[in-house]
C-alpha positions in Angstrom: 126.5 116.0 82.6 125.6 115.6 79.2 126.0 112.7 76.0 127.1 113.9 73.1 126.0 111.6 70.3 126.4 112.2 66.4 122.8 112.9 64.9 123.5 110.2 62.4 124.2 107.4 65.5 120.9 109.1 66.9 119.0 108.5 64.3 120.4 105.2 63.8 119.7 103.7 67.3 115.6 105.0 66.9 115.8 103.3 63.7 116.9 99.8 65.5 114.3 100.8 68.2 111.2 101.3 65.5 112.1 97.7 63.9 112.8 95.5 66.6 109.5 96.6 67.9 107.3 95.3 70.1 111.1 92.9 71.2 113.5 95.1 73.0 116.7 96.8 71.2 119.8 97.3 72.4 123.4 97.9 71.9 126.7 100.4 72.3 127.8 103.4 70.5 131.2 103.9 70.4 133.6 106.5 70.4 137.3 107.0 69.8 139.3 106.9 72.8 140.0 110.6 72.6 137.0 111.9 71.3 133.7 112.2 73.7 131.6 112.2 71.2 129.5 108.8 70.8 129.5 108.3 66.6 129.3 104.6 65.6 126.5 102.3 66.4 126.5 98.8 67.1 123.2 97.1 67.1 123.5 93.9 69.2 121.2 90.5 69.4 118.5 91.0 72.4 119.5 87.3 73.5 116.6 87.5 75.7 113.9 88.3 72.8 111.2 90.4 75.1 109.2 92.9 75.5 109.7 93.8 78.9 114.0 93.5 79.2 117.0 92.7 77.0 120.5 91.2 77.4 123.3 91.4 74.9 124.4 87.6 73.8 127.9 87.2 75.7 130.1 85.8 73.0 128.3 88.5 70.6 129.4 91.4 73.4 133.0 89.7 73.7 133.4 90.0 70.2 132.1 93.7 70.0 134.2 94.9 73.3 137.2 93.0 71.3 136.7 95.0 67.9 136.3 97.9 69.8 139.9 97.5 71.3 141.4 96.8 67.8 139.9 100.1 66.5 141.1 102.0 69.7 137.3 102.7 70.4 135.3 102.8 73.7 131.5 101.8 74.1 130.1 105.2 75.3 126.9 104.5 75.4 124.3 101.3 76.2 120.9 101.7 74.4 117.8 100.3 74.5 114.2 100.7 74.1 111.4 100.1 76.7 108.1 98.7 74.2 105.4 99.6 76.4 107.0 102.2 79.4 108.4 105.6 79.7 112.3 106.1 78.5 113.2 105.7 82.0 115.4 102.7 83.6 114.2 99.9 85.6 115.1 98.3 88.6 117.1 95.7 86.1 118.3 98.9 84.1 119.9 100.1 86.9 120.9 96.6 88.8 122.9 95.7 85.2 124.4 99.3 84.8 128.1 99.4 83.8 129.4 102.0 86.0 129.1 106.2 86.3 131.0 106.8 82.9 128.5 104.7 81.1 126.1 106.4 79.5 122.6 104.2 79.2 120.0 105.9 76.0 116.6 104.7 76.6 114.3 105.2 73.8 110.6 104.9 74.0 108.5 103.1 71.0 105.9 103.1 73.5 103.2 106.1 71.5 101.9 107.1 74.9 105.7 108.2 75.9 105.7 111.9 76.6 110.0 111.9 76.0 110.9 109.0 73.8 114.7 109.4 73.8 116.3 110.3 77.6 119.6 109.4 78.4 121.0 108.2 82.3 123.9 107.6 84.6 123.9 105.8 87.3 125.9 106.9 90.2 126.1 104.3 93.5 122.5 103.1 92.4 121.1 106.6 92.2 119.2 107.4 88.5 120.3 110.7 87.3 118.9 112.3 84.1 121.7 113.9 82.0 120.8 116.3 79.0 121.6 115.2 75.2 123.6 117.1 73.0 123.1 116.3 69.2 126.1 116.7 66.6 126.0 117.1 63.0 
C-alpha cells in the first residue's frame, strides 16, 4: 500500500502544519474519482483548537464532502499534525478513522520527530504504515 500525493498538495499540507503550530491542523486532500492520485488540499477549521487532538467543524465538513461531490472528487486523504509527538496515530486517531480506503497523513511539527510526515491505514483497528509516493 502506498499514497500517492502531488508534491505541491505535500507541500501544502506541511505548510498548514508549520502555521497552525503549536494548535493542531487538519483536513482532506482530494482526488478525482478516477484518478488515485491525492492533488488538491483542503485545509479545514480544527473546531477543537488543541494541541493534543483536532476535529473538523461538522457544518464546515458537510459543506467540503458536498463540494467535493459537485466536482466529482473524493477525500483521499485525512491530515493532521501531532505538536509535540511522533507522526504516528493515537488511540483517538485510530477510534475516529474513516475506514481502510482512507488514507490518514500525520505530520510532525514536533523538532524532536525523527519522521515528520508518515502516512496510515487502519484495517479492523490494526495501524499499518503505508509508504508515500511523491508526484510532480
Amino acid at each position: 500500500m502506498a499514497l500517492h500525493i502531488k508534491r505541491q498538495a505535500l507541500e501544502q499540507v506541511l505548510a498548514h502544519a508549520r502555521c497552525d503550530h503549536p494548535i493542531e491542523a487538519c483536513g482532506i486532500v482530494a482526488s478525482s474519482r478516477e484518478d488515485q492520485v491525492a492533488a488538491r488540499i483542503v485545509p479545514m477549521h480544527n473546531q477543537a483548537a488543541s494541541e493534543t487532538f483536532f476535529r473538523f467543524d461538522s457544518r464546515e465538513q458537510f459543506q467540503v464532502f458536498r463540494s467535493l461531490d459537485e466536482r466529482d472528487e473524493v477525500h483521499r486523504v485525512i491530515y493532521h499534525s501531532h505538536t509535540a509527538t511522533e507522526a504516528y496515530p493515537s488511540r483517538e486517531d485510530v477510534e475516529y478513522s474513516n475506514g481502510p480506503e482512507t488514507h490518514h497523513l500525520i505530520v510532525s511539527t514536533w523538532e524532536k520527530a525523527r519522521e515528520p510526515v508518515r502516512s496510515f491505514r487502519v484495517l479492523h483497528g490494526k495501524i499499518i504504515e503505508e509508504s508515500i509516493s511523491i508526484l510532480e
